[in-house]
SERO-4910 file (N, C-alpha, C, O; in steps of 0.05 Angstrom, whole numbers):
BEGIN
 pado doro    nc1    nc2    nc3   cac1   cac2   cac3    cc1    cc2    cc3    oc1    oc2    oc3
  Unk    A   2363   1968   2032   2338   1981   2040   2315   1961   2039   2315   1945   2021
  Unk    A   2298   1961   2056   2277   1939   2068   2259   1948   2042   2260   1972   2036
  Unk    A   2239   1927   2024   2221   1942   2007   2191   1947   2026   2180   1937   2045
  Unk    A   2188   1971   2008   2160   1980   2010   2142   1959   2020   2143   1939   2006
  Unk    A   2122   1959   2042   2100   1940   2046   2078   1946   2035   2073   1970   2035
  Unk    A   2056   1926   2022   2038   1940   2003   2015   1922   2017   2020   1898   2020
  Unk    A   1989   1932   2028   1977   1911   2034   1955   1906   2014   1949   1929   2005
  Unk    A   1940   1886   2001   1917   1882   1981   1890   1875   1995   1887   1858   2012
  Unk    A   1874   1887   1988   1845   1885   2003   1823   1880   1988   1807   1897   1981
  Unk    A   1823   1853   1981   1800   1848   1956   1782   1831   1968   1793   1830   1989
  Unk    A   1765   1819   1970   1740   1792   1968   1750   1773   1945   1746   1749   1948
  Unk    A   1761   1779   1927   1761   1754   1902   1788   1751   1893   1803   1765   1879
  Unk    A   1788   1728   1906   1813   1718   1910   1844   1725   1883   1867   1732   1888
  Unk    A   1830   1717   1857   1843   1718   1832   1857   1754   1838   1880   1760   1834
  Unk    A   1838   1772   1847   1846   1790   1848   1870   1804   1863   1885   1821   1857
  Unk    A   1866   1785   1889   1888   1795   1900   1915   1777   1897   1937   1789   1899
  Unk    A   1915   1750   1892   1934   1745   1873   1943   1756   1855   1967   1755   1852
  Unk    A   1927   1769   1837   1947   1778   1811   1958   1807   1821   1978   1814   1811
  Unk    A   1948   1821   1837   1959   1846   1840   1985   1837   1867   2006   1849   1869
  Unk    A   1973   1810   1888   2005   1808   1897   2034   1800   1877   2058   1804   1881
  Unk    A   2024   1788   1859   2041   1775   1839   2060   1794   1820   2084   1791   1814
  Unk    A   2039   1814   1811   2056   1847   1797   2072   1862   1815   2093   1872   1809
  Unk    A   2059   1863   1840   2069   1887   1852   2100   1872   1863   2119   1888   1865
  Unk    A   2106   1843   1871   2127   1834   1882   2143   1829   1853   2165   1817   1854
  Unk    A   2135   1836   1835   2154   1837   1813   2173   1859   1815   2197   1858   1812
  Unk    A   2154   1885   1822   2165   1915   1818   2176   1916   1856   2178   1936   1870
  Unk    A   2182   1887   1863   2202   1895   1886   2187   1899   1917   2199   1901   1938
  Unk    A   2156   1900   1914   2148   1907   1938   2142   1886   1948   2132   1869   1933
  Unk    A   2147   1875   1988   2135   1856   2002   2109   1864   1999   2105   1888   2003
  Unk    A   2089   1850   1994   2060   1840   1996   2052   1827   2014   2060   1806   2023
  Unk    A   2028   1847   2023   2012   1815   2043   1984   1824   2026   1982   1840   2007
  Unk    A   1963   1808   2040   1940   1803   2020   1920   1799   2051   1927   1792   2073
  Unk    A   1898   1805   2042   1873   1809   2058   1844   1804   2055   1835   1826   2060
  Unk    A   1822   1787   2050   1798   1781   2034   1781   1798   2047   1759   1796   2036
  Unk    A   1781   1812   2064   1759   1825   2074   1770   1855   2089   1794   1860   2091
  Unk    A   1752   1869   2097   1758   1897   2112   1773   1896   2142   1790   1909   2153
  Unk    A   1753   1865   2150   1757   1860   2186   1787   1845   2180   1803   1853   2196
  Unk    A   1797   1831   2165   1826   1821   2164   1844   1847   2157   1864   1852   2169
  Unk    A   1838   1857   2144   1861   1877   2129   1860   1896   2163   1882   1904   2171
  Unk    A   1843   1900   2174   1851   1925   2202   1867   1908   2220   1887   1919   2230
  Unk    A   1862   1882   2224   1876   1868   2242   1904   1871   2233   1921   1877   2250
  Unk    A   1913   1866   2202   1937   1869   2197   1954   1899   2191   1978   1903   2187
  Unk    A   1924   1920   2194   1934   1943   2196   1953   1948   2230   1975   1957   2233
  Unk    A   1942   1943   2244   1942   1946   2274   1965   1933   2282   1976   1942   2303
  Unk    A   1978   1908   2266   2003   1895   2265   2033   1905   2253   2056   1901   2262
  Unk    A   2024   1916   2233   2039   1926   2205   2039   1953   2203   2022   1970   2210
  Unk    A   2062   1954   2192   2065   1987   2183   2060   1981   2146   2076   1966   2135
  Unk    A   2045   1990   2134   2046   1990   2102   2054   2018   2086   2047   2042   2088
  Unk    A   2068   2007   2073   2067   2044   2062   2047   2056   2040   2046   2079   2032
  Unk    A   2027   2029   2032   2002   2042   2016   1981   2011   2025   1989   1988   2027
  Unk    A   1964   2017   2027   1937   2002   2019   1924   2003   1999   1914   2024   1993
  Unk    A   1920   1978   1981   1897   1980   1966   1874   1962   1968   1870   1938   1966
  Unk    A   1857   1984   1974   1832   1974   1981   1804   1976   1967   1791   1997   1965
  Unk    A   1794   1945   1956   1768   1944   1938   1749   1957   1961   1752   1958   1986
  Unk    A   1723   1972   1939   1702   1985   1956   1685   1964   1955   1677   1959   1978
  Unk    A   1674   1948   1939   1652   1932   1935   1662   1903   1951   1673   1887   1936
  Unk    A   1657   1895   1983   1663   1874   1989   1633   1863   2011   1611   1875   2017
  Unk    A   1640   1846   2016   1610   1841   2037   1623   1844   2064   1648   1844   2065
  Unk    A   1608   1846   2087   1609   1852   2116   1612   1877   2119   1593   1890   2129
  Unk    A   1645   1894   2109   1650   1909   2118   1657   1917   2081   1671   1903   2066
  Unk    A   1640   1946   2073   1654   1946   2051   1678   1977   2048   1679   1993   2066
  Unk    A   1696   1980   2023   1718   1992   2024   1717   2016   2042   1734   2024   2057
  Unk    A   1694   2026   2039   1686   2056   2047   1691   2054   2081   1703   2070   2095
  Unk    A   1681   2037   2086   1672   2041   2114   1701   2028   2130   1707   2034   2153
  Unk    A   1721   2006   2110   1741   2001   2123   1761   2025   2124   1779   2026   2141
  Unk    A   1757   2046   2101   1784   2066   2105   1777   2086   2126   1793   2102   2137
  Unk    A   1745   2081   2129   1739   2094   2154   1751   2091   2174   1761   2110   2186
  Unk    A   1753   2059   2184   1762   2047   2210   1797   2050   2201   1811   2053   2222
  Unk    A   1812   2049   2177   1840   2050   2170   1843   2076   2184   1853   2077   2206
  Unk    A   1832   2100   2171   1835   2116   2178   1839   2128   2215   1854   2147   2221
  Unk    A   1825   2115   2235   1822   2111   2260   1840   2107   2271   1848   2119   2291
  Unk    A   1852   2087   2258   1881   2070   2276   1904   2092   2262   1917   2104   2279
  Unk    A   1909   2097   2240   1928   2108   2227   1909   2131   2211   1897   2130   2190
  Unk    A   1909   2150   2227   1907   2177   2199   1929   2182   2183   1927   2200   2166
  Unk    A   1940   2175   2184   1964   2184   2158   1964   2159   2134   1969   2162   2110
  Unk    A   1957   2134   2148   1953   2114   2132   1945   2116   2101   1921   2118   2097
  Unk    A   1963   2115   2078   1957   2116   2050   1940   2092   2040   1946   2069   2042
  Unk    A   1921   2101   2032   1904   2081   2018   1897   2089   1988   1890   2113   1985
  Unk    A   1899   2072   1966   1884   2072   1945   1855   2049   1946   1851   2026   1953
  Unk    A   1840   2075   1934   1817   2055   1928   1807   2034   1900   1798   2049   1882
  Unk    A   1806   2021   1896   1801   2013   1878   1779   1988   1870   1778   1965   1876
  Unk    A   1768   1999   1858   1740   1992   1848   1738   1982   1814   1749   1993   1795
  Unk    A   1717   1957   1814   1709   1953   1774   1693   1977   1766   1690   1983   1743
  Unk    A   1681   1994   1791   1663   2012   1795   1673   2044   1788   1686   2055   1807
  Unk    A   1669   2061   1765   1683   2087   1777   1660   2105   1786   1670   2125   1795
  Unk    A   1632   2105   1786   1622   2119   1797   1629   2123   1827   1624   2146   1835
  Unk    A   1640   2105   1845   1650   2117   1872   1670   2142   1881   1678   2154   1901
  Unk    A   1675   2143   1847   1701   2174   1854   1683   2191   1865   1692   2207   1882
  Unk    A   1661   2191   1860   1634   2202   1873   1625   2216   1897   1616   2239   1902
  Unk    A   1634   2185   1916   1630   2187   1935   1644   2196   1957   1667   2188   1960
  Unk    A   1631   2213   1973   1641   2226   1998   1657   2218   2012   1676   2233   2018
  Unk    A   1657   2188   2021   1674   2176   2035   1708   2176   2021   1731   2178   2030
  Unk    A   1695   2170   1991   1729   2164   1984   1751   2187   1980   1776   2184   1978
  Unk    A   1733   2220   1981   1754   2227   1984   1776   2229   2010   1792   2248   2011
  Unk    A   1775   2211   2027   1797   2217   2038   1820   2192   2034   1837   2186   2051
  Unk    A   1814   2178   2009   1841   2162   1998   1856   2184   1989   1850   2208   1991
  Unk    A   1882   2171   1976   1906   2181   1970   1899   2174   1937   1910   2190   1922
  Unk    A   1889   2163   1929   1877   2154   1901   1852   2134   1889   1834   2121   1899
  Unk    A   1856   2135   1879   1835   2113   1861   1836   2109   1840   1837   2128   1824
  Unk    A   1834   2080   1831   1840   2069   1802   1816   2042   1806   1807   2026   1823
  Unk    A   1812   2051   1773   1791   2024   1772   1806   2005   1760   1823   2008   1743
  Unk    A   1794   1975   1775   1800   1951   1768   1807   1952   1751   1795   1965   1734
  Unk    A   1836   1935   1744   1837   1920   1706   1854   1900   1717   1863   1897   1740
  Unk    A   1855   1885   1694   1882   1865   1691   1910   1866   1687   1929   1851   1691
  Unk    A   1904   1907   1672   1920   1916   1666   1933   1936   1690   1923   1957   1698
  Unk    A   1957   1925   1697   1958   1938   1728   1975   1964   1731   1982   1974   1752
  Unk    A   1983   1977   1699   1993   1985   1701   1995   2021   1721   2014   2032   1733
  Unk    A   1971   2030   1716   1953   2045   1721   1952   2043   1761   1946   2064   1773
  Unk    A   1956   2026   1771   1950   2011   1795   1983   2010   1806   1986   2006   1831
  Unk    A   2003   2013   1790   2033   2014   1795   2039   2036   1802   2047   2042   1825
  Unk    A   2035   2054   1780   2031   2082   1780   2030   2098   1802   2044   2110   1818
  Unk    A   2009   2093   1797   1992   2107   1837   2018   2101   1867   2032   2116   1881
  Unk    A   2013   2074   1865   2037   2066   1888   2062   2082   1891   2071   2094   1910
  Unk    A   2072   2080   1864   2101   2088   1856   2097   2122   1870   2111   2131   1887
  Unk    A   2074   2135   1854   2070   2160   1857   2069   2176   1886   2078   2198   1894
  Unk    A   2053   2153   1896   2045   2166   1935   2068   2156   1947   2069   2172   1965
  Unk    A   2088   2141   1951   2109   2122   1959   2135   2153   1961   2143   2167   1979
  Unk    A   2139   2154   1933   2151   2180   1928   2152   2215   1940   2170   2231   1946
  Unk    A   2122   2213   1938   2107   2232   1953   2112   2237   1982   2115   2259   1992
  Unk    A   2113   2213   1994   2119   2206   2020   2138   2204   2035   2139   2203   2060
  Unk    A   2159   2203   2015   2187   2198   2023   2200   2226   2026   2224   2229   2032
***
């Protein structure tokens, strides 16, 4: 069985390193993305079976990319994730599949995946 594709959508770099680095532990292909306008291009290419996508980025930030995710793929699973939790807040995010705030600790951030992946199947 082909693994799960996971795409990462951060600005800072360390970040999306370490979350491609966990998540291809727990078996999933990773690709990685520094901005909103790269991650749609690779949406539009790719089938993923979850996105995770930071809200706080410059040009295009999370909100407004799950907007445009959402466009090309409405069914498209995204988690949001933010250092930020006041965004559970906001209007826009509820139409992710989750949200978890930033840590180092990714466990929390596995979780979720594992959870909607399941869900989906």
């Amino acid at each position: 069985m082909e693994p799960k594709r996971i795409l990462i959508v951060d600005d800072e770099e360390h970040i999306r390193l370490l979350f491609k680095e966990e998540l291809e532990e727990e078996g999933y292909a990773v690709d990685i993305a520094s901005n909103g306008f790269e991650a749609l291009d690779k949406i539009r290419d790719l089938d993923f079976g979850v996105v995770v996508l930071d809200i706080k980025m410059p040009g295009m930030d999370g909100i407004q990319t799950l907007s445009e995710i959402k466009k090309i793929n409405r069914d498209q699973r995204v988690i949001l994730c933010s250092a930020y939790g006041e965004f559970k807040q906001d209007f826009g995010s509820w139409v992710s599949d989750g949200y978890v705030v930033k840590s180092a600790d990714t466990r929390e951030l596995k979780d979720m995946i594992k959870m909607i992946l399941e869900k989906a199947s």
